[in-house]
C-alpha positions in Angstrom: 216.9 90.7 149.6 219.0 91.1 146.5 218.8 93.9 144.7 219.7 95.2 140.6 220.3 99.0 140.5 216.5 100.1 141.7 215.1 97.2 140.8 214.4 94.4 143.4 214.7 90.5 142.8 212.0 88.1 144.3 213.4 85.8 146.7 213.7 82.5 146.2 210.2 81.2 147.7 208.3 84.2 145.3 210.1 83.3 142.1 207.7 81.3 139.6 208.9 77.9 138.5 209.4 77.1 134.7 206.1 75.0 134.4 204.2 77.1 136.3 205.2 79.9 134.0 204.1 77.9 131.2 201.0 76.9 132.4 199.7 80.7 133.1 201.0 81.4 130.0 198.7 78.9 128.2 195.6 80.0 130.3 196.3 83.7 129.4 196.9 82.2 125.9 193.7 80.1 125.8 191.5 83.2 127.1 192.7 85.8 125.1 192.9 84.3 121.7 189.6 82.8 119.4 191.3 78.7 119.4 188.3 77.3 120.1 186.2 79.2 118.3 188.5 78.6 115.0 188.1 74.7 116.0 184.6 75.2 116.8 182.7 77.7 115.2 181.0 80.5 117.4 178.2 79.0 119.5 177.7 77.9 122.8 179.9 75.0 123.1 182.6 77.6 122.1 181.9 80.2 124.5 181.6 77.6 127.3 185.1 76.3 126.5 186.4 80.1 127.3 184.4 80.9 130.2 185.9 77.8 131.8 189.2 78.3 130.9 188.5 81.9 133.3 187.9 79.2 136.8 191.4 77.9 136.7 192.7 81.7 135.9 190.9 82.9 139.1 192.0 80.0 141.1 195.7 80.9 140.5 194.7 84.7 141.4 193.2 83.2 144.6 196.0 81.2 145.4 198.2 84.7 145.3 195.7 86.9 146.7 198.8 89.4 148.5 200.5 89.3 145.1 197.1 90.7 143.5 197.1 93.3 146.3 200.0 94.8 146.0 199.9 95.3 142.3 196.2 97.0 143.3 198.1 99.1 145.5 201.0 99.8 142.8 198.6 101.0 140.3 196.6 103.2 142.0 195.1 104.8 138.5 194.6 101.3 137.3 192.8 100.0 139.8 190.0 103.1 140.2 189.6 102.8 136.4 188.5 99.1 137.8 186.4 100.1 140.2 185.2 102.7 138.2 183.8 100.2 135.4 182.0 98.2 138.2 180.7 101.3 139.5 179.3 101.7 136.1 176.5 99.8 136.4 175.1 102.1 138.4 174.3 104.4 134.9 174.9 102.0 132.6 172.4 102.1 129.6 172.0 97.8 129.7 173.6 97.0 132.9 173.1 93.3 132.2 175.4 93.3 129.8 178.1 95.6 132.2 177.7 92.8 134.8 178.2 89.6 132.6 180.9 91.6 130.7 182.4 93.3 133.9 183.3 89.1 135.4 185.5 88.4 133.1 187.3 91.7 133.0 188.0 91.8 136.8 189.4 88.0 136.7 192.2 88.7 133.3 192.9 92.2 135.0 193.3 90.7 138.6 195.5 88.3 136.9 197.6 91.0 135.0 197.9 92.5 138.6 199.1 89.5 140.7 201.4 88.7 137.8 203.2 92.2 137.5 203.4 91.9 141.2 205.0 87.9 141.4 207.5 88.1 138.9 210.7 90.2 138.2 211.0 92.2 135.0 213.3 89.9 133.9 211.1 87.0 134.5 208.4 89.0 133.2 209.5 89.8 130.1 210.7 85.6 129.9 207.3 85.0 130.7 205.8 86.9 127.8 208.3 85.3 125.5 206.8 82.0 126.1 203.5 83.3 125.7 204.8 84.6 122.1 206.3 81.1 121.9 202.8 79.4 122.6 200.6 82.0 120.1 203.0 82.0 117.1 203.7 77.4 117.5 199.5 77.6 117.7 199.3 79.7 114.4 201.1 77.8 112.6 200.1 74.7 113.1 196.7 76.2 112.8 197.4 77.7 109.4 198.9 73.9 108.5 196.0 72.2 109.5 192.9 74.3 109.4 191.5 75.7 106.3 189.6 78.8 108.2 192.7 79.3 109.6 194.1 80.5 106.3 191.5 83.1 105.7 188.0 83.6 105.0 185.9 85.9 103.1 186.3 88.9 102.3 189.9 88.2 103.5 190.7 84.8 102.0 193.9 86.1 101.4 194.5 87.2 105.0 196.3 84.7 107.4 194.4 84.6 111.1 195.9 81.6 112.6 194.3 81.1 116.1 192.2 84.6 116.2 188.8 85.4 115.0 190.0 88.1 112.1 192.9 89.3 110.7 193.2 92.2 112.3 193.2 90.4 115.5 196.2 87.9 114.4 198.3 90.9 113.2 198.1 92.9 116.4 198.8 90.0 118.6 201.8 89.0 116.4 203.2 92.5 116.5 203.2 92.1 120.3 204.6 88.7 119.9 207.7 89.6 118.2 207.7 92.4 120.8 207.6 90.3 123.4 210.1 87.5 122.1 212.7 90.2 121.0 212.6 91.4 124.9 213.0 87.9 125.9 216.0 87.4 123.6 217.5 91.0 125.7 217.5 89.3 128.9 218.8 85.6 128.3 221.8 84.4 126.1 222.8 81.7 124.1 221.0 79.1 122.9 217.5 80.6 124.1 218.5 83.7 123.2 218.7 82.4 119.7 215.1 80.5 120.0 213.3 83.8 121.3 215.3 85.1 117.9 213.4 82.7 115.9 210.1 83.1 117.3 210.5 86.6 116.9 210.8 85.8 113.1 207.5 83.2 113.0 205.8 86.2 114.4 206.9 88.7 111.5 206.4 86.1 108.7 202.7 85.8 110.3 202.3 89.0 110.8 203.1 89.8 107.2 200.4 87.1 106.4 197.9 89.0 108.7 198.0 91.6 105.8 197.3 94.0 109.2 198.8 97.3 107.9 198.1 99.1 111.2 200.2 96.7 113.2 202.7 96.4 110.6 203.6 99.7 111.0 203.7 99.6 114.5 205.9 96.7 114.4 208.3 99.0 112.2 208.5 101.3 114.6 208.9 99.1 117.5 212.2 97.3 116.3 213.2 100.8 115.1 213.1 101.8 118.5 214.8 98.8 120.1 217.5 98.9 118.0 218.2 102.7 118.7 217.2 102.1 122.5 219.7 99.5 122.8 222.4 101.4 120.3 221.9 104.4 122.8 221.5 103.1 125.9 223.9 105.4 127.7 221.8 108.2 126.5 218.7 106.3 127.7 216.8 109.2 129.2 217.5 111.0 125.8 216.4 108.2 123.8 213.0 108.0 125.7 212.2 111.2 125.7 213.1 111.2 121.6 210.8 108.1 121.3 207.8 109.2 122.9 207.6 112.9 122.1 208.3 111.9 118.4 205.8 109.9 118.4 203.2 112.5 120.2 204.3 115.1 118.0 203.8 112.4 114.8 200.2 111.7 115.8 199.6 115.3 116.2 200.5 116.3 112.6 199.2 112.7 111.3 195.6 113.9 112.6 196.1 117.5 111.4 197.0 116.2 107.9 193.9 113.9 107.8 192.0 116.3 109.3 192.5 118.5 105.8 193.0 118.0 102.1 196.2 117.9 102.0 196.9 114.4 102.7 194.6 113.7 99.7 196.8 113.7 96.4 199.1 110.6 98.5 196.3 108.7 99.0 195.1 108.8 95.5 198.7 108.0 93.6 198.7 105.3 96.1 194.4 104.8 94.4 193.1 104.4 98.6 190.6 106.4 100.2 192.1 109.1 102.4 189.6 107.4 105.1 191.6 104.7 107.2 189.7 102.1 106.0 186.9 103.8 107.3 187.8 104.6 110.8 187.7 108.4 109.7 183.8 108.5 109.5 183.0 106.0 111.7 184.8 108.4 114.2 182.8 111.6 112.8 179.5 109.7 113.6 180.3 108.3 116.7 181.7 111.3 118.4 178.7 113.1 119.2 177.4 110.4 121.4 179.9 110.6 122.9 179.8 114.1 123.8 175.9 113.3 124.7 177.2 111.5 127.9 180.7 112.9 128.9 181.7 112.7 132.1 181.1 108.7 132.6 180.0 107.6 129.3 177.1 104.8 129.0 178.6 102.1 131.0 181.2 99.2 130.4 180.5 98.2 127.1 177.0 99.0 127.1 177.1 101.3 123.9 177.7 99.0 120.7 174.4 96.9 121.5 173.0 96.3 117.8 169.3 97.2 118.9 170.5 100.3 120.5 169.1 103.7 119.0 172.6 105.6 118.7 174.0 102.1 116.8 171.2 101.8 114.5 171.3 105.8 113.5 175.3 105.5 113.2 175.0 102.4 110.8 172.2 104.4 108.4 174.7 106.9 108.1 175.8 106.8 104.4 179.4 107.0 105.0 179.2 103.6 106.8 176.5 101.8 106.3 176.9 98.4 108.6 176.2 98.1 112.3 180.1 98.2 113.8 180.6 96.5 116.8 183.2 98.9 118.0 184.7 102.5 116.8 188.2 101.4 116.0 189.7 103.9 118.8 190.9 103.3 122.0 190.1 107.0 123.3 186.4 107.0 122.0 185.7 103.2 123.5 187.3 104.3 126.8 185.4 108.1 126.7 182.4 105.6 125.8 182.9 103.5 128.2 184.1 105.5 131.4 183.8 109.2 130.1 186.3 111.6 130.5 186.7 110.7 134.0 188.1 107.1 133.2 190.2 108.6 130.5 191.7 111.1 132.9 192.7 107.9 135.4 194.4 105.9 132.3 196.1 108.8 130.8 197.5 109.7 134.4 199.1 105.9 134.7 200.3 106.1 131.4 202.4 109.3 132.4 203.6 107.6 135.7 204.9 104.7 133.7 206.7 106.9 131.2 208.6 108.8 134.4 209.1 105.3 136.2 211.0 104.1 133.2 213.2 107.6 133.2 213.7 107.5 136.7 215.2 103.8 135.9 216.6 104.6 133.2 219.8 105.8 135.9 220.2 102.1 136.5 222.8 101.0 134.1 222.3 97.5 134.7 218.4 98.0 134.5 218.2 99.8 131.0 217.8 97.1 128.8 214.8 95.8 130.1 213.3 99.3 130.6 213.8 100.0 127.4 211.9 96.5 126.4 208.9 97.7 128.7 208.7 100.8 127.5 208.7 100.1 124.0 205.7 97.5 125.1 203.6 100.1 126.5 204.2 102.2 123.4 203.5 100.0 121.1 200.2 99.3 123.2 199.0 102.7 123.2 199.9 103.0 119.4 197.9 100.2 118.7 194.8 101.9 120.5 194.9 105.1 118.3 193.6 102.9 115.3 192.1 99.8 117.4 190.9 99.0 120.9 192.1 97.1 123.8 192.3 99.2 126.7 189.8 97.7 129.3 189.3 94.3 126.7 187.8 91.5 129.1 189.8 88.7 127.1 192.5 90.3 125.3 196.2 89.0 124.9 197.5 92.8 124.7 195.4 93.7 127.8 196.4 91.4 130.2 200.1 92.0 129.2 199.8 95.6 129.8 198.1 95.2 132.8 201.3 92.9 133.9 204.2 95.0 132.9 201.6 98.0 134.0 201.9 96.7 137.4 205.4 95.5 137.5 206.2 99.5 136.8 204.1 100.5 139.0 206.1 98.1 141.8 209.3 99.6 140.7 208.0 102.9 141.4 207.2 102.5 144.7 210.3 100.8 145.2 212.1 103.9 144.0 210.0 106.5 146.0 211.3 103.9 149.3 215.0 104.2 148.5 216.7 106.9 150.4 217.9 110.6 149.0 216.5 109.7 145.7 217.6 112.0 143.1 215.0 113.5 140.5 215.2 111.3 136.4 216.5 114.1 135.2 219.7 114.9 136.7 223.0 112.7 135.8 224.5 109.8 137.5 227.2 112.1 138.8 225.1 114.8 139.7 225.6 116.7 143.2 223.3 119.3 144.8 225.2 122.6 145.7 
């Protein structure tokens, strides 16, 4: 089998034609973003459309069953976070809803799994530059010819193309231009230059999505990709630069909003020091939280409308509206799988970072490491202020899941190879 630096090449037979790229593309396309519903309206026609668009998705999963394995073997924390969501159920305050909920999960996750598991990175990261082709060519022509699609109230101002709200077309842009910008790393020319392009649909719609959150991450993103690639004989540095910058940033982000401080900036800039409410939304929803700790209240079995603990959080004055969600990542997941399933995602999240270090020693393999990791990053930014991470149909999801698991091959590949050296040490490095 031919190899690149650590990283190994499918053979011929497990290499994914064009079309068939294209076509999963669509179906991940067509599941995790709100087209129909934008066409349709929300009702049941609508939600029919979706569900069925899930039969041809677990078909192709079928069809590579050993692919889905070994990416269930690859992630290890991924897939008991999995299990642990169906075990759920189990103490699940409306296990109805886990069930119907939990279907749909395990056929775009299973999907993210076989996918990592198929495909090279370099393929991979192709692949998701088509899907950015697919999402940003549907937005606009969306935008063009729908009026919805253009905004509606309170946001008429707000662009969100092929996605439910505004919020939801400026986070999956971000990751579009993201993802097109790593598909322009790993090809040349002429569709070098058309990922470039696509790239730059997604920012113009991104900066119609009037999503400040993902506007911000996409700064730092293509901050980081042109410093990544600028440094990429220093890759290890770089990464470790990148990441614990970030870490430390949150840290003294929270610590800022956490006090008064932070409160003259907000109001020469006339906003509420509140992130657009998330801050007491947060306050009130923690304590449930802490009610059930360990394994929270089941998949998705919290937000119900008639549910005691929603009705009480949307009386509190400070918010005053029954939210569907808390606008965090790490209280949905504590909600959803308690401290146990945030253990298992924080642990692959740590195994991904070293995987990427530990290529990082590949020359030859850098670039596109450096594209994956700035994906995941930009993933687990997005979940400090929104939330993904275990999203049944969700575009960002079931790309993480993919590039999750393609890591996670890559790993094991690199724990096969003989007298592997530790991330750490130099290329020219010899024990004494």
């Amino acid at each position: 089998m031919p190899k690149v630096g650590h990283l190994r090449m499918p053979r011929p037979a497990e290499s994914a034609s064009i079309d068939g790229i294209i076509y999963i593309m669509a179906l991940i396309f067509l599941v995790g973003a709100d087209l129909f519903r934008i066409l349709l309206d929300a009702g049941p026609v609508t939600s029919g459309l979706k569900l069925a668009m899930l039969f041809p998705m677990l078909f192709w999963v079928l069809s590579n069953g050993r692919y889905f394995l070994r990416g269930f073997v690859a992630v290890p924390e991924l897939s008991a976070l999995l299990l642990l969501v169906t075990l759920s159920v189990l103490w699940s305050a409306y296990p109805d809803q886990t069930i119907e909920r939990l279907i749909p999960l395990w056929i775009t996750t299973s999907m993210g799994l076989a996918l990592g598991s198929k495909l090279s990175l370099r393929t991979l990261l192709i692949a998701l530059g088509i899907l950015a082709t697919i999402t940003v060519l549907s937005c606009f022509v969306a935008v063009a010819t729908i009026p919805s699609a253009r905004g509606v109230p309170p946001w008429e101002d707000a662009w969100r193309g092929t996605f439910s709200h505004k919020n939801g077309m400026g986070a999956s842009c971000m990751f579009m231009m993201i993802y097109s910008v790593s598909a322009a790393v790993v090809t040349k020319g002429r569709l070098r230059a058309f990922f470039l392009a696509i790239g730059l649909g997604a920012a113009l719609l991104l900066i119609a999505s009037q999503s400040r959150t993902s506007q911000g991450i996409a700064v730092v993103s293509m901050t980081a990709f042109l410093s990544g690639l600028a440094l990429h004989r220093w890759a290890t540095f770089w990464g470790l630069l990148y990441v614990g910058g970030l870490i430390i940033a949150i840290c003294v982000a929270f610590f800022l909003f956490s006090t008064e401080i932070i409160t003259p900036v907000f109001e020469l800039l006339q906003r509420e020091p509140t992130l657009s409410g998330r801050l007491p939304l947060w306050d009130a929803t923690w304590p449930y939280v802490m009610e059930r700790p360990w394994l929270g209240y089941g998949y998705k079995a919290f937000w119900e409308p008639d549910a005691v603990a929603v009705i009480k959080i949307s009386l509190d004055p400070r918010i005053g509206y029954i939210s569907h969600y808390s606008h965090s990542g790490l209280i949905e997941l504590m909600l959803d799988t308690g401290l146990v399933g945030t253990v298992l995602f924080a642990t692959l999240l740590v195994r991904l970072f070293v995987t990427v270090g530990s290529g990082f020693r590949d020359r030859a393999a850098r670039p596109m490491l450096i594209c994956a990791l700035v994906i995941v990053v930009a993933y687990v930014l997005l979940n400090v202020l929104e939330s993904s991470i275990l999203s049944r149909e969700s575009l960002s999801w079931m790309a993480f899941t993919t590039v999750a698991t393609k890591l996670g091959n890559i790993a094991r590949a690199q724990r096969q190879r003989p007298e592997r050296k530790p991330w750490w040490r130099p290329a020219g490095y010899r024990a004494k």
